[in-house]
N, C-alpha and C positions, 0 to 999 in steps of 0.2 A: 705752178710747177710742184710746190710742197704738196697740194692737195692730190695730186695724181700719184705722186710717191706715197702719200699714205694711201690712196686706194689701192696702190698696189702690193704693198708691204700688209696691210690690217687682216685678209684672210687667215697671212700667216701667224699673225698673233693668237689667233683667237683658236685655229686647227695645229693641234699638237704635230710638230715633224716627225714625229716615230711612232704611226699608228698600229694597234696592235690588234688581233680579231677578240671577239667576247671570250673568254674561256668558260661562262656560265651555259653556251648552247650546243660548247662541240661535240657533247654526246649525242643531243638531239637530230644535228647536221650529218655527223656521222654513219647514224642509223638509218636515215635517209637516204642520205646518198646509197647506200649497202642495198636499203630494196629499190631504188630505184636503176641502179645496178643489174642486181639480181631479176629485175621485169625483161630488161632490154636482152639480155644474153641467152637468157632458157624460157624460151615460150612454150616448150615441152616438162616446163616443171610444176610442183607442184603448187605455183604459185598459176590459180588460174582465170585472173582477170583478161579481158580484152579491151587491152588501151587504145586499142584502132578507131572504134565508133565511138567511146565515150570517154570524157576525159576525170582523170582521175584526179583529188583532190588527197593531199597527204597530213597527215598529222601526230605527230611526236611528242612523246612524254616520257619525262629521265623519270626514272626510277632508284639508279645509282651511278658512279660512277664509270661503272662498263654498261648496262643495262639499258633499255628503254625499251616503247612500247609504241607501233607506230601503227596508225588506220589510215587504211585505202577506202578513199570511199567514192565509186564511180557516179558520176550522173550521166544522163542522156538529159538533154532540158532541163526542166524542173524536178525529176522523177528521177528517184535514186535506184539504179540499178544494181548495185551488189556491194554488199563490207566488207571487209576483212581484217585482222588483225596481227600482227604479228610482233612476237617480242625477238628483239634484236640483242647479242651482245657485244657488244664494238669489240671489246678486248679479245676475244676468238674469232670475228668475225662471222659469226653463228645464227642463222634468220630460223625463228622457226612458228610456225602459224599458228594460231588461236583460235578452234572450233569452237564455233559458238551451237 
């Protein structure tokens, strides 16, 4: 009987009761979530990947505090079909794209 009480007691020891999110990625998650927002709502904008036949792979980097820096980058297979970049400002909510 003890031992089934510690098994069911010891998760709680070891995982804190008040878990809190990273505060190190929420600029990153932010700006994410913003174009991937922004994909779903205006497929007339100038944002103009097609997420239908290929699936897109995203990637984020803080730059500051409100700031960051995210890539789209679609494959079809193994073959990458188009990048793009755009710098993001969380604090305005502001997406604006990176000609390369």
């Amino acid at each position: 009987m003890n031992k089934l009480i510690a098994l069911i007691l010891f998760p709680f020891l070891i995982i804190p009761f008040e878990a809190k999110t990273n505060e190190n990625f929420s600029v990153e998650i932010k700006a994410l979530t913003l174009v991937m927002e922004k994909y779903k709502k205006d497929s007339q904008s100038d944002i103009d990947l097609d997420t239908n036949n290929n699936k897109p792979s995203y990637l984020a980097l803080k730059q500051d505090e409100c700031n960051a820096t995210v890539k789209v980058t679609e494959k079809a297979g193994i073959e990458v079909v188009k990048i793009a970049s755009f710098d993001v400002n969380v604090c305005l909510k502001e997406i604006y794209k990176v000609i390369n």
